[in-house]
ZALUMTOR-228366 format. One record per residue (C-alpha): residue number from 1; x, y, z. Coordinates in nm, 2 decimals, decimal comma, padded with zeros to 4 digits. Layout:
N
+-----+--------+--------+--------+
:   k :     px :     py :     pz :
+-----+--------+--------+--------+
: NUM :      X :      Y :      Z :
...
+-----+--------+--------+--------+
//
This chain:
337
+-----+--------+--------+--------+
:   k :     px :     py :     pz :
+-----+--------+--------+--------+
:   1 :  00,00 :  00,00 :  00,00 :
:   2 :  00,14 :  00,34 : -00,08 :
:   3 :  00,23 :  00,61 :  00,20 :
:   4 : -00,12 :  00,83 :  00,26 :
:   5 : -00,34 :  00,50 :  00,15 :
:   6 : -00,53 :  00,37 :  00,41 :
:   7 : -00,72 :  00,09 :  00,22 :
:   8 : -01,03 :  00,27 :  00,34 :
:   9 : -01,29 :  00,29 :  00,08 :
:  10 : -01,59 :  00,49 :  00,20 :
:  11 : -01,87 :  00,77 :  00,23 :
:  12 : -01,89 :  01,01 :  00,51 :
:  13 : -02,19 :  01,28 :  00,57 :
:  14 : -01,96 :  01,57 :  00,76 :
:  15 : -02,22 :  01,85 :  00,90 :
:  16 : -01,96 :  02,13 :  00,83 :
:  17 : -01,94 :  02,42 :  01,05 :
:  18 : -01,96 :  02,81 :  00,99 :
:  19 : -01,61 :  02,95 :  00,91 :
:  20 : -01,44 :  02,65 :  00,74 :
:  21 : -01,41 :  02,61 :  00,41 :
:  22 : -01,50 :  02,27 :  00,23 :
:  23 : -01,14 :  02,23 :  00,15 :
:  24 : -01,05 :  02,25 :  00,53 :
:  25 : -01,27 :  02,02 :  00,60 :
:  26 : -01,11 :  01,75 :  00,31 :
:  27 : -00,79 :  01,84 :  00,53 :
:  28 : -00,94 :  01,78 :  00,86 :
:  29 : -01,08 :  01,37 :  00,70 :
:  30 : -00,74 :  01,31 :  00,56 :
:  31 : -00,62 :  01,35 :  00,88 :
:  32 : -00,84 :  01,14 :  01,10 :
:  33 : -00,85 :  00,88 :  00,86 :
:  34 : -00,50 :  00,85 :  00,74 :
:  35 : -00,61 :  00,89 :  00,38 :
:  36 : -00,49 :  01,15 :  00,12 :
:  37 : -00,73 :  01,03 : -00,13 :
:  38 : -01,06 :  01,24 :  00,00 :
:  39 : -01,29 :  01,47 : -00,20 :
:  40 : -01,63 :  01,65 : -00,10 :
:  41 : -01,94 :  01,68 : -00,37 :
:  42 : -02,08 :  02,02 : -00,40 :
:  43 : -01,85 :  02,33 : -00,24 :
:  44 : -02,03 :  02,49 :  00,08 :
:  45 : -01,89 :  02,85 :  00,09 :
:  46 : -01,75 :  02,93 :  00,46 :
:  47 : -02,04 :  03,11 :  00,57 :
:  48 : -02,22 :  02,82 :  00,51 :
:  49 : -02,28 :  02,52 :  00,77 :
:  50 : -02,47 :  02,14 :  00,69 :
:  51 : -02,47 :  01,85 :  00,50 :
:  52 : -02,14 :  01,81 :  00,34 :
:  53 : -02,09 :  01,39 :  00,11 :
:  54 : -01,71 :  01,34 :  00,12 :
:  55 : -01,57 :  01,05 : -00,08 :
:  56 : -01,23 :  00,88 :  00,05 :
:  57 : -01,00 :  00,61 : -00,10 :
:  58 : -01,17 :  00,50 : -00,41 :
:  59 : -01,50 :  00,69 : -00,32 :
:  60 : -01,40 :  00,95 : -00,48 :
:  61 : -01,45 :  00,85 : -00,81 :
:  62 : -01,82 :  00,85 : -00,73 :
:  63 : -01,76 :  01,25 : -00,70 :
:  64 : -02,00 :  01,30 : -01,07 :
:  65 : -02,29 :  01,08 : -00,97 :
:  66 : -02,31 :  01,25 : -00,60 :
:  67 : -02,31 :  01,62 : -00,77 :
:  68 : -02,58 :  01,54 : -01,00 :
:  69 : -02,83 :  01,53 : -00,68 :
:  70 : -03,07 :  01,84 : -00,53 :
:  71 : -03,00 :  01,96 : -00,26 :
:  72 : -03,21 :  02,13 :  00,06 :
:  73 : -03,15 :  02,47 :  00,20 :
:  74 : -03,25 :  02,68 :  00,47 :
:  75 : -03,14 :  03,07 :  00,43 :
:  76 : -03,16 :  03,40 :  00,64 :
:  77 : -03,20 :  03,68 :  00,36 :
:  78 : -03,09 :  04,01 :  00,47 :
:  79 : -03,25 :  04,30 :  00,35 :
:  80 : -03,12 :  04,67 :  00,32 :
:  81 : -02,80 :  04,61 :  00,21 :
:  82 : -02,61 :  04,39 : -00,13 :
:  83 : -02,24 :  04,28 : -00,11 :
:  84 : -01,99 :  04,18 : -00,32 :
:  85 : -02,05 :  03,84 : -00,25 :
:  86 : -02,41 :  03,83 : -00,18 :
:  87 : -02,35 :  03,69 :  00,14 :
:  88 : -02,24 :  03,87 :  00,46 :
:  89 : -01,87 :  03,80 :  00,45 :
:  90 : -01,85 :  04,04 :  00,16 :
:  91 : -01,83 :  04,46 :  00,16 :
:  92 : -02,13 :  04,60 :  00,12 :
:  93 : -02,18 :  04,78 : -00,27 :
:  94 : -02,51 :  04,91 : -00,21 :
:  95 : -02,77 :  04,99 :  00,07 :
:  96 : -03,16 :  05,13 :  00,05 :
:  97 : -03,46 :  05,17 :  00,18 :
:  98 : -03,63 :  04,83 :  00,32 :
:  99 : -04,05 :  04,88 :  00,15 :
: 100 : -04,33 :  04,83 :  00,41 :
: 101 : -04,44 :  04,54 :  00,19 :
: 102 : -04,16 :  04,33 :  00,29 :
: 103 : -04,26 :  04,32 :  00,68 :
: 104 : -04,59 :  04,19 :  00,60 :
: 105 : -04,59 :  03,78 :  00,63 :
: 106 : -04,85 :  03,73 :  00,40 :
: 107 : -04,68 :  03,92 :  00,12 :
: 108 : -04,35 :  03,75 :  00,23 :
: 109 : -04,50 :  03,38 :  00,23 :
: 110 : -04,68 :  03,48 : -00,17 :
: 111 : -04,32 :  03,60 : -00,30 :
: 112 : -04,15 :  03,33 : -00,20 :
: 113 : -04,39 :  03,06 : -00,31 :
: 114 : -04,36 :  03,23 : -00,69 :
: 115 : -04,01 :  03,14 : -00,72 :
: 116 : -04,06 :  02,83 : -00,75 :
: 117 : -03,99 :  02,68 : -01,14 :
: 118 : -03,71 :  02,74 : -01,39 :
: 119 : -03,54 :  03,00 : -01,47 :
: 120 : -03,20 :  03,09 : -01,60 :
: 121 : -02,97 :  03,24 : -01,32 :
: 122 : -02,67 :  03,42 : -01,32 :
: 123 : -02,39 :  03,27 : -01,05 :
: 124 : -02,19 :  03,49 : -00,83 :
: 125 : -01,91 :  03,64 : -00,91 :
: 126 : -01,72 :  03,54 : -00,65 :
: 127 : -01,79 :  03,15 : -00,72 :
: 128 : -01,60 :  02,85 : -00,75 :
: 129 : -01,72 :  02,84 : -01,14 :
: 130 : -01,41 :  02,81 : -01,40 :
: 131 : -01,36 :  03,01 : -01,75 :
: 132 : -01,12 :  02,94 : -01,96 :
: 133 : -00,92 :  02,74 : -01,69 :
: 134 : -00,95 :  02,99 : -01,38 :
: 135 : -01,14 :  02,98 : -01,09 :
: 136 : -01,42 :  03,33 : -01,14 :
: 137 : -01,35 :  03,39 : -00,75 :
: 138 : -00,99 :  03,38 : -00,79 :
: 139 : -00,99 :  03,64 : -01,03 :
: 140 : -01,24 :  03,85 : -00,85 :
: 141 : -01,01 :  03,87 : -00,55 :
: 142 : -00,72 :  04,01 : -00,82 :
: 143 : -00,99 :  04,26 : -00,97 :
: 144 : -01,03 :  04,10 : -01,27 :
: 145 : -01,38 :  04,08 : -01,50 :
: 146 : -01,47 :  03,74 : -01,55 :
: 147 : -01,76 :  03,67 : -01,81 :
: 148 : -01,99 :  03,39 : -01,65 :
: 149 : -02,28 :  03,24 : -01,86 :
: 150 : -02,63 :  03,21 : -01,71 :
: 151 : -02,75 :  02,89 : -01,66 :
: 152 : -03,01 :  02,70 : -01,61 :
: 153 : -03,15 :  02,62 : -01,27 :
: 154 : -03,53 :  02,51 : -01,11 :
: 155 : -03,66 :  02,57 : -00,80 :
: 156 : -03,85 :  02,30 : -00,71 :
: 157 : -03,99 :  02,43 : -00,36 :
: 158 : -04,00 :  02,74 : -00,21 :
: 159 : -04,13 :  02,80 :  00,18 :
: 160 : -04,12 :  03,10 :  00,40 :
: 161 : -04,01 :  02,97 :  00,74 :
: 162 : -04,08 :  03,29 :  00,96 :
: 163 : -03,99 :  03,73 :  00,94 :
: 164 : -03,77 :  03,86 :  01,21 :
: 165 : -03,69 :  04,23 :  01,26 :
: 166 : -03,47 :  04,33 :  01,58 :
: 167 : -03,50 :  04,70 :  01,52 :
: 168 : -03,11 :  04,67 :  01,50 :
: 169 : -02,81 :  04,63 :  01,29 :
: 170 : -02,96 :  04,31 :  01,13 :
: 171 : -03,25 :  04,45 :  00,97 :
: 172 : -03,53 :  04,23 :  00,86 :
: 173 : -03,45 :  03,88 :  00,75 :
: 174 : -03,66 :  03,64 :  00,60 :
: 175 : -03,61 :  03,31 :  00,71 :
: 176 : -03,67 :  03,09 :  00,37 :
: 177 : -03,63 :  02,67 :  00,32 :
: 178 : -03,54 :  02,62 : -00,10 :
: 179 : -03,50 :  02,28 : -00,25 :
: 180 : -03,33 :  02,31 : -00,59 :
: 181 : -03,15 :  02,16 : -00,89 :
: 182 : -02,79 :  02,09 : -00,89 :
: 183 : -02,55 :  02,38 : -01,01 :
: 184 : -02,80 :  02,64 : -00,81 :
: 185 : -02,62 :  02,95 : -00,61 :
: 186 : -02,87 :  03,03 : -00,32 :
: 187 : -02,65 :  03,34 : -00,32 :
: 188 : -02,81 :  03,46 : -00,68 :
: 189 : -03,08 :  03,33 : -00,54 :
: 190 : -03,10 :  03,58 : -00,30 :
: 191 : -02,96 :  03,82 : -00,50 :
: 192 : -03,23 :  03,83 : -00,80 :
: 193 : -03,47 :  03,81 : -00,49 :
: 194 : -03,34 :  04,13 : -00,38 :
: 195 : -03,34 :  04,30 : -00,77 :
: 196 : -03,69 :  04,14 : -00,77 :
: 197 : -03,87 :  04,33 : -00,47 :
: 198 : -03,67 :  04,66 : -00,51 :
: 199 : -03,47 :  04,65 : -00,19 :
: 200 : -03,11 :  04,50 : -00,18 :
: 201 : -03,04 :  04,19 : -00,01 :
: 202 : -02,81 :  03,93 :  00,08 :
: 203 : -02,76 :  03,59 :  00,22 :
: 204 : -02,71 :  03,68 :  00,62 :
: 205 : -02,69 :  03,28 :  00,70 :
: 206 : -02,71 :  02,94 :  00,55 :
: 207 : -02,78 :  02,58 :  00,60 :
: 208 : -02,76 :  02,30 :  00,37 :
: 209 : -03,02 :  02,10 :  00,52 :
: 210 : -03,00 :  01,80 :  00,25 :
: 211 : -02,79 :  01,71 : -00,01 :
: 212 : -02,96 :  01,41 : -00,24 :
: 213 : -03,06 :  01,17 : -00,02 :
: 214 : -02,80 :  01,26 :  00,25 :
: 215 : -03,01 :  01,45 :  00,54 :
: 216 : -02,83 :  01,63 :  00,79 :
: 217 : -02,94 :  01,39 :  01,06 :
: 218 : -02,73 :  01,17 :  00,89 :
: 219 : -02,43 :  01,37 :  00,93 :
: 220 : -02,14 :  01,40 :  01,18 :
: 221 : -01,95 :  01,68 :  01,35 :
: 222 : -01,58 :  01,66 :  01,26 :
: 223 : -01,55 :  01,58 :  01,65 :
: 224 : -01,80 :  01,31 :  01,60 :
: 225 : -01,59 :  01,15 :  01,33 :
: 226 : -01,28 :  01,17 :  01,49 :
: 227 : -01,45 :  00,93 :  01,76 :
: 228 : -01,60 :  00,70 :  01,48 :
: 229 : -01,34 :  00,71 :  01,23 :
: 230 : -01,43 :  00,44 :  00,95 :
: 231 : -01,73 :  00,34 :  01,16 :
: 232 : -01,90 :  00,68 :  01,04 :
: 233 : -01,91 :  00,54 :  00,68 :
: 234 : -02,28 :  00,55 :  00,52 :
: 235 : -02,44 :  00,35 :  00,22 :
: 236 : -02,31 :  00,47 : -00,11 :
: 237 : -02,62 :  00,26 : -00,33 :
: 238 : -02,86 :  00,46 : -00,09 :
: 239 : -02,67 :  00,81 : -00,20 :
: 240 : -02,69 :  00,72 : -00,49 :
: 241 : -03,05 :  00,61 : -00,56 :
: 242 : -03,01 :  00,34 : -00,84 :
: 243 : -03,15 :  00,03 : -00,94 :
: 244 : -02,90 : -00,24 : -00,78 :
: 245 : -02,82 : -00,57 : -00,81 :
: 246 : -02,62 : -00,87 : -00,60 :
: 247 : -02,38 : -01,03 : -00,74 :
: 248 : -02,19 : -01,38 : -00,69 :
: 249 : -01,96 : -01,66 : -00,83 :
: 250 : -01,84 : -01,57 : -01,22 :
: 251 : -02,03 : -01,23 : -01,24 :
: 252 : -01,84 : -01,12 : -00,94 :
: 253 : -01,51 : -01,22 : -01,02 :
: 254 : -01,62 : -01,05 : -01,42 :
: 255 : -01,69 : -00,73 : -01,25 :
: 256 : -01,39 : -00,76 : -01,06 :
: 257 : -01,23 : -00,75 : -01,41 :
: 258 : -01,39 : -00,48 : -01,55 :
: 259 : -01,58 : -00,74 : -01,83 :
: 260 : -01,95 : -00,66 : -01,97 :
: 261 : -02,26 : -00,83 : -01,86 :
: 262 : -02,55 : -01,00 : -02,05 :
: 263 : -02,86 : -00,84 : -01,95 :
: 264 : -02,99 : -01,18 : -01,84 :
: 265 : -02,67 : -01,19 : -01,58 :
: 266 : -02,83 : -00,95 : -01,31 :
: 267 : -03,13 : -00,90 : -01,15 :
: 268 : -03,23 : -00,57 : -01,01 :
: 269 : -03,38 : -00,48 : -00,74 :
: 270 : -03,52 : -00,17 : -00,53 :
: 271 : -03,53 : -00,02 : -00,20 :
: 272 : -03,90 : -00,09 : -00,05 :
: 273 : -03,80 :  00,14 :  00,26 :
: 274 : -03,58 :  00,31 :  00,40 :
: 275 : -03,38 :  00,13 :  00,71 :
: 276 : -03,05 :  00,15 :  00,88 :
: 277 : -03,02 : -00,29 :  00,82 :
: 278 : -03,31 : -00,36 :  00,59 :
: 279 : -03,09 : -00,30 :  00,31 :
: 280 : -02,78 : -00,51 :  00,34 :
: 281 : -02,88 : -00,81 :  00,21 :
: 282 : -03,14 : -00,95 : -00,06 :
: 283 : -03,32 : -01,15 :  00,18 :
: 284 : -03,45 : -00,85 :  00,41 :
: 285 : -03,79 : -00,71 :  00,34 :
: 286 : -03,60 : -00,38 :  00,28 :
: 287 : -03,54 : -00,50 : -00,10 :
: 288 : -03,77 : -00,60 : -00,37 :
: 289 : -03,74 : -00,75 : -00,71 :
: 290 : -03,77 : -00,49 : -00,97 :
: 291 : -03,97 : -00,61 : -01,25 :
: 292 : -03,92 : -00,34 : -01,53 :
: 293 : -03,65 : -00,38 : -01,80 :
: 294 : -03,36 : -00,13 : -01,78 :
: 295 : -03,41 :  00,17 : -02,00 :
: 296 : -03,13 :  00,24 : -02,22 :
: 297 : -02,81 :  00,42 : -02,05 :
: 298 : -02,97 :  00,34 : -01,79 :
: 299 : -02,67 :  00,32 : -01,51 :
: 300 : -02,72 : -00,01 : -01,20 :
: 301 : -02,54 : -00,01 : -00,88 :
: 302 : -02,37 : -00,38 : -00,86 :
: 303 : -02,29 : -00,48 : -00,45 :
: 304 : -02,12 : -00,81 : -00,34 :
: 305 : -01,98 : -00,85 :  00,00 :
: 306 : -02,21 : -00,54 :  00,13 :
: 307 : -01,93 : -00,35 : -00,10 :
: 308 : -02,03 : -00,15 : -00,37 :
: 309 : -01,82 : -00,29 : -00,68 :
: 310 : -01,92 : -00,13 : -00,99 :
: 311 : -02,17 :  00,14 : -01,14 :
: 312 : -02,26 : -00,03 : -01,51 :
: 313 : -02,39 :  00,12 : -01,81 :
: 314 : -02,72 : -00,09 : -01,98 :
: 315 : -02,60 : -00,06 : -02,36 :
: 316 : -02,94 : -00,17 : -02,51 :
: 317 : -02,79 : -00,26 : -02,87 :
: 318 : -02,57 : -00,48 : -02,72 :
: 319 : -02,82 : -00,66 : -02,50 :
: 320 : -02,54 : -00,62 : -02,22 :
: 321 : -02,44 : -00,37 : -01,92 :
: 322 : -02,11 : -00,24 : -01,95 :
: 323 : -01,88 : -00,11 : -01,66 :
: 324 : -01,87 :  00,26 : -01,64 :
: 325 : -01,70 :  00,28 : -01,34 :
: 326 : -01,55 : -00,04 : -01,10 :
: 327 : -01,43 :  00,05 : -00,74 :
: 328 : -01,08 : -00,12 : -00,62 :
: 329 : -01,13 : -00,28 : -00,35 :
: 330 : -01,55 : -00,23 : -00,35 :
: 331 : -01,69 :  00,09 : -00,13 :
: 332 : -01,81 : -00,06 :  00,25 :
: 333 : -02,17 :  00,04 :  00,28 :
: 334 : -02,18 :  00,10 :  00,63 :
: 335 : -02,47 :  00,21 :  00,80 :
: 336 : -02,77 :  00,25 :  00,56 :
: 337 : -02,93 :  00,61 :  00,55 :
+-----+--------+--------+--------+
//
């Protein structure tokens, strides 16, 4: 084994804390679990706190199926004032006039409920997004314009949580839960809010509440882990929230290899409900058979040994699945979420 491998293959749920950075906290894991080999999926800005996926060994290649999911929010927005940033860590640009509209709860609750939908939205500039090779923050820092594309995002809910005013330096804040596609800045969010109701605004405090099918009641403190170590590890096949099948004898060792499959070589099944042990084996009640034929590209999670092996590919000309992605070593499943 090579100096900074631990043979740990894994998925950890870290609830980060205000102030670090998602980088720090890929730092802090390699260092309690004696692994360089550690990546996070989907950057929480400092300010931000909540449900952080890491990946470690040979988790991480798993990194483009995690940041495909939605994720969960829950946001202070800050009105009276915009920043830099759109968040509070920033300087402040521009200030106004908070409108008498926006301390009424019923107005608040009606606003927010209309953002929900898709729309095209244009991400911060101070964002981990790359052009042309360089990070658009990085270049903000040095003063430099950066052209970043809109793009397109949904909002697929949208709640008012509660108004707080305390007649001091924090102004009114609404207190907002989003739920929204991948690649969404809650920042712009925020932002466009703001533009929207003619009154700046700005994101005052931020929780990622969920992130896929990761909850933050599934997540530990970094104190927590350092306790728990490898024990903290969760179910990668629940994160990821495909079809799955168990595999033994000759299709095992084949996967091991990296070889195709015949359709007729794996059965799938899905999750009936949810369960910390009901899903760990085929014979629990916790899995069904699943009847319907794979669709085409469809991708199938392949588990022997409570490891996840393999993600394969179903290539429907070929009448076959085909790896698109085999795990060293297989990914423990741990606890199930």
């Amino acid at each position: 084994m090579k100096r900074g491998e631990s043979g740990l293959n894994l998925v950890i749920g870290v609830a980060k804390p205000v102030g670090m950075t998602s980088h720090d906290v890929v730092s802090r894991v390699r260092r309690i679990l004696g692994e360089k080999r550690v990546g996070h999926t989907g950057t929480l800005d400092p300010l931000a706190s909540g449900v952080l996926p890491v990946c470690v060994g040979s988790a991480a290649r798993l990194n483009p199926y995690l940041t495909a999911e939605d994720k969960r929010y829950e946001v202070a927005v800050a009105f009276g004032a915009a920043t830099d940033t759109d968040d509070a860590q920033g300087q402040v640009i521009r200030t106004g006039a908070v409108p008498a509209r926006l301390y009424d709860e019923g107005f608040a609750r009606q606003f927010v409920a209309g953002l929900v939908g898709r729309s095209r939205q244009l991400p911060p500039v101070y964002s981990a997004i790359k052009v042309n090779g360089k990070k658009a923050c990085d270049e903000a820092r040095k003063g430099n314009v950066i052209s970043i594309e809109p793009r397109d995002i949904e909002v697929y809910g949208a709640q008012l949580l509660g108004i707080d005013d305390d007649g001091g330096e924090g102004g009114l804040r609404w207190h907002v839960a989003f739920h929204v596609s991948k690649g969404t800045y809650i920042r712009a969010l925020v932002r466009d809010m703001g533009n929207a109701l003619g009154c700046p605004a700005h994101v005052a405090a931020l929780e990622r509440t969920a992130s896929g099918a990761l909850e933050l009641a599934d997540c530990l403190s970094l104190e927590a882990l350092e306790q728990q170590g490898a024990r903290a590890a969760i179910d990668p096949v629940a994160l990821l929230g495909l079809r799955f099948a168990f595999l033994g004898g000759a299709a095992e060792k084949a996967v091991s290899n990296g070889a195709p499959l015949p359709v007729g070589a794996l059965e799938l099944c899905e999750r009936n409900r949810r369960g910390a042990e009901a899903e760990l084996c085929a014979c629990t009640s916790g899995v069904v058979d699943s009847p319907a034929a794979p669709a085409p590209g469809e991708l199938v999670a392949l588990v022997a040994q409570n490891k996840l092996m393999a993600l394969y590919e179903h290539d429907e000309a070929a009448a076959r699945f085909k790896p698109r992605c085999v795990f060293q070593g297989g990914i423990i499943r741990g606890s199930g979420i």
